[in-house]
N, C-alpha and C positions, 0 to 999 in steps of 0.2 A: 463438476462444480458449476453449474447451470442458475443462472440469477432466473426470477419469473422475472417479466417482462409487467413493467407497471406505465399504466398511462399519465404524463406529464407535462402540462403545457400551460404556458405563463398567459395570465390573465391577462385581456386587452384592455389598455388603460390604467396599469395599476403598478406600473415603473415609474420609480423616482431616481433622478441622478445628482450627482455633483462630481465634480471636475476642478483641480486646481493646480497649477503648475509652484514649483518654486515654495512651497507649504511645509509644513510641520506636524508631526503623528500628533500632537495637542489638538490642532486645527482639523486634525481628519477625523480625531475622535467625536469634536463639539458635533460638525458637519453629520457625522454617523447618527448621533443622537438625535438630531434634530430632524434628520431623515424618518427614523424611526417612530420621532412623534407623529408627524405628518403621516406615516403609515397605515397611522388607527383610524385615518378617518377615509382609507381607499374606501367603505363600503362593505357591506355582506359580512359573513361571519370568518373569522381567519384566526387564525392559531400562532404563535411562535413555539413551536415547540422546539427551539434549540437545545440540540443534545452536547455539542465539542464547538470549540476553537477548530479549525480543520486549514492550517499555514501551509501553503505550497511553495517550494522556497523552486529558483529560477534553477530552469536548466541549463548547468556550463555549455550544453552541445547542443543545443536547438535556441534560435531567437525566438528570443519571450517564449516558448513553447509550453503549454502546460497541460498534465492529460485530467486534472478534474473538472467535471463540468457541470452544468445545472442538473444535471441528473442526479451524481452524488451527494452535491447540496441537497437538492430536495428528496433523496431517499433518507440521510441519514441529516438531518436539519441542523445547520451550522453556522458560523460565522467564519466564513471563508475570507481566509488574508492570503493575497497572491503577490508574491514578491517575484518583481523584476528590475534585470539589468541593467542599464543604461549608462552613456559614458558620462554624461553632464555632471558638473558639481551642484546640482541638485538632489530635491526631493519630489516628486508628481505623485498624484493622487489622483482617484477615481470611484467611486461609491455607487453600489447599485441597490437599490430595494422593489425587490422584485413582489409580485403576490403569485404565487404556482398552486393552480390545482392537481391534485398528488392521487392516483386512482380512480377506481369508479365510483366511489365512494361519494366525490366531492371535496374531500378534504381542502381546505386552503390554507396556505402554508407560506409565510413571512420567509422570504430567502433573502441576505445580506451576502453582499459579496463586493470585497474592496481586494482593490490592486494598488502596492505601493511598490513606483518606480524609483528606484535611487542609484548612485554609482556603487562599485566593490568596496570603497573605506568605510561608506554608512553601512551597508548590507552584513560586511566582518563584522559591525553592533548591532546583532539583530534582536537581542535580548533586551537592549532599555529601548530598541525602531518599538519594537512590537508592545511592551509595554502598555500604552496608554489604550491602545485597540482590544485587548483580549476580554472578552466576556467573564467576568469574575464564576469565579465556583464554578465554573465547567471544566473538565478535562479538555488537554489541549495536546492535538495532535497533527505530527509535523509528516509531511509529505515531499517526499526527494524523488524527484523523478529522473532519470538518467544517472547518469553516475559521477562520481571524484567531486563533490561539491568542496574540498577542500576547507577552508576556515567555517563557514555559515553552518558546516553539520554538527559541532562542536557547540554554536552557537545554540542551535536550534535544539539540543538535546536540552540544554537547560533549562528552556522554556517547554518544549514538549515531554507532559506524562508518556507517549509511546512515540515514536519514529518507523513510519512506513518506507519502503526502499523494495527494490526488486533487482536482486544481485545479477538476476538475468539479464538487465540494462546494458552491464559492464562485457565492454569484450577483452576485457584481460580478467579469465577466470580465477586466477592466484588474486590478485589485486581483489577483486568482487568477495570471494569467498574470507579473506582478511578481513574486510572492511566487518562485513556480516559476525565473523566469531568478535570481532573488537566490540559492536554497537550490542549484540546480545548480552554477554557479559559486564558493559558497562550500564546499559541501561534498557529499559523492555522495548522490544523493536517488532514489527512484521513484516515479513520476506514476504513477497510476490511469489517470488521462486519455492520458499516451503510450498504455499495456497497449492500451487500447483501440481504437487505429490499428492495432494488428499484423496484424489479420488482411487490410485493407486494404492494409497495405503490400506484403505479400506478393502479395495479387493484382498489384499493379501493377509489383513487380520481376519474377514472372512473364511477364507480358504484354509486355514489356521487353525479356525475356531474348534476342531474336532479333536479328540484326544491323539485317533488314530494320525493325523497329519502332524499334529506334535511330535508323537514318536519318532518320524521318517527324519526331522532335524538331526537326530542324535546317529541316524547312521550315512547321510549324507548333509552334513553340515556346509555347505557352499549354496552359494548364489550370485544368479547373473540377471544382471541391469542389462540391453541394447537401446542405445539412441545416442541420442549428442554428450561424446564425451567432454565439449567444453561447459555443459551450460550446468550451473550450479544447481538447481532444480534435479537432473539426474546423481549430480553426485551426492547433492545431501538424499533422496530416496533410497542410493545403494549404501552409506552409510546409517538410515536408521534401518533398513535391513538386517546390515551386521550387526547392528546393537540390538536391536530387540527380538533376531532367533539366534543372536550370538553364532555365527557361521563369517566363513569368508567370503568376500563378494568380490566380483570381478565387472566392472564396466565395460561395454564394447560399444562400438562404432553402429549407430546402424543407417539407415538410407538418408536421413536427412531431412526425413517428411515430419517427424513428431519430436520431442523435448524426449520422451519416454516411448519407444517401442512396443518392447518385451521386458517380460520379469520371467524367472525362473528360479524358485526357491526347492532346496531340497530332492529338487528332479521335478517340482512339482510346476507346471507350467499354470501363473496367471491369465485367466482371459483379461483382453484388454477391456473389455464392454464397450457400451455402444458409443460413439462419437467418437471425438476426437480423443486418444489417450491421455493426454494431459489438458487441461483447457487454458486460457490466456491467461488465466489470473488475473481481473479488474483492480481498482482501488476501492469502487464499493464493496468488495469481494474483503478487502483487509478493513477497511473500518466495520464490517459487520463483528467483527472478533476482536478489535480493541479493548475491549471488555475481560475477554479471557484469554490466558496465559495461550501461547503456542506449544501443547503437549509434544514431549518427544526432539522439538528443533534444536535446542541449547544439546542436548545427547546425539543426535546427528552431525553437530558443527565438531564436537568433541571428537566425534569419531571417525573422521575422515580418511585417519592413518592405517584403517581396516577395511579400503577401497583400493582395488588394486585396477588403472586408467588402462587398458590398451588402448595403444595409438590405432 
């Protein structure tokens, strides 16, 4: 699941800022706006083509740490709200407008990106914080990066059409894998950890595709996953194994190096192909698919109790 590789470098001269300590989402909205007018007169020809809302809510286990970055922005064109921690009984605010040319093309491309700082009471209301910021009529989608956000994910589902999260974050595999069947069922989510079956899946619907390898399911019905038996990525892969050739699977242990190893379906052995067996799964990589449903993952999550873990 290999991104191409796009040329992206912000324009000299064509950053606008504001900064305010002690402020209010009213005041960060006007500030926004007024940025935005100021914008249209950077110069040369530029676009906004915002597509999403794109809310990165604060990682409980990294300071201020956030993994979207002007890349994501200006791939998938957003109004990016980055929400951070801090202990004060306040509110901080910070606004950027950026001008990014986006390929070879030339494109130019209006980037917004605001960071609001506030303590944990305001942040638990992040649905009337966020309010006054969110770009009307766009689809708004919320981005959890690490893991156990506690209150603000509950928060953030209200206001975001989808919620991105990568189970793989979490190192209590029971806890990560919970979280993931609860945010599925409750509201449309994307796994990091799914993305990163795809390229596996397809080997194996390929290998598949023929009658005669169909047939082989019905007299050796079993399958075997090797790699990280903790990390959710292999388990929901050995479980949409067992749901879609209907067989038993069995997880193993393998050296440590990959997410996913080996696949063995039927007797029949998966090539890994080429690079690395499973690949990192980006966030650009889950907002490409925001769009459309995750085939298959809601039946993976289901099916986990037809996985059988060796330690």
């Amino acid at each position: 699941m290999k991104r191409v590789a796009t040329a992206i470098k912000e324009l000299e001269g064509t950053g606008l800022h504001w900064h305010a300590e002690g402020t209010s989402t009213d005041v960060v909205a006007d500030s926004l706006a007024k940025l935005l007018r100021e914008a249209e007169h950077l110069g040369g020809d530029h676009v906004s083509l915002r597509t999403m809302n794109l809310i990165v809510a604060p990682d409980p286990h990294k300071d201020n740490g956030h993994s979207a970055s002007m890349h994501e922005t200006a791939l998938h064109p957003a109004r990016m709200i980055r929400l951070v921690e801090h202990k004060p009984d306040r509110l901080d605010a910070d606004i950027r407008v950026r001008l990014i040319e986006l390929g070879d093309a030339g494109m130019n491309v209006v980037v917004e990106d605001i960071t609001i700082t506030a303590n944990r009471s305001r942040l638990d209301h992040a649905t009337s914080l966020l309010a006054p910021l969110l770009a009307r009529g766009l689809p708004t989608v919320a981005w959890l990066p690490g893991y156990d956000h506690g209150r603000i994910e509950d928060e953030l589902s209200v206001t975001a059409h989808v919620t991105v999260f990568d189970s793989d974050r979490d190192p209590d595999p029971a806890r990560a894998i919970a979280f993931a069947h609860h945010t599925a069922l409750a509201h449309p989510s994307r796994d990091l950890a799914w993305l990163r079956t795809l390229n596996w899946r397809r080997r194996i619907s390929a290998a598949f595709s023929s009658e005669h390898a169909q047939g082989t399911l019905a007299f050796a019905p079993s399958g075997d996953v090797v790699g990280n038996v903790d990390s959710p990525a292999a388990m929901l892969l050995a479980a949409w194994i067992a749901v879609r050739a209907d067989v038993n699977v069995t997880l193993r242990p393998g050296t440590g190096t990959e997410v996913v190893e080996a696949v063995t379906v039927a007797g029949i052995a998966i090539p890994p192909g080429s690079g690395a067996a499973c690949s990192v799964g980006m966030l650009g990589e889950a907002l490409d698919t925001v769009y459309s449903a995750p085939l298959g993952y809601e039946d993976a999550l289901q099916s986990l109790d037809r996985v059988a873990i060796v330690g």
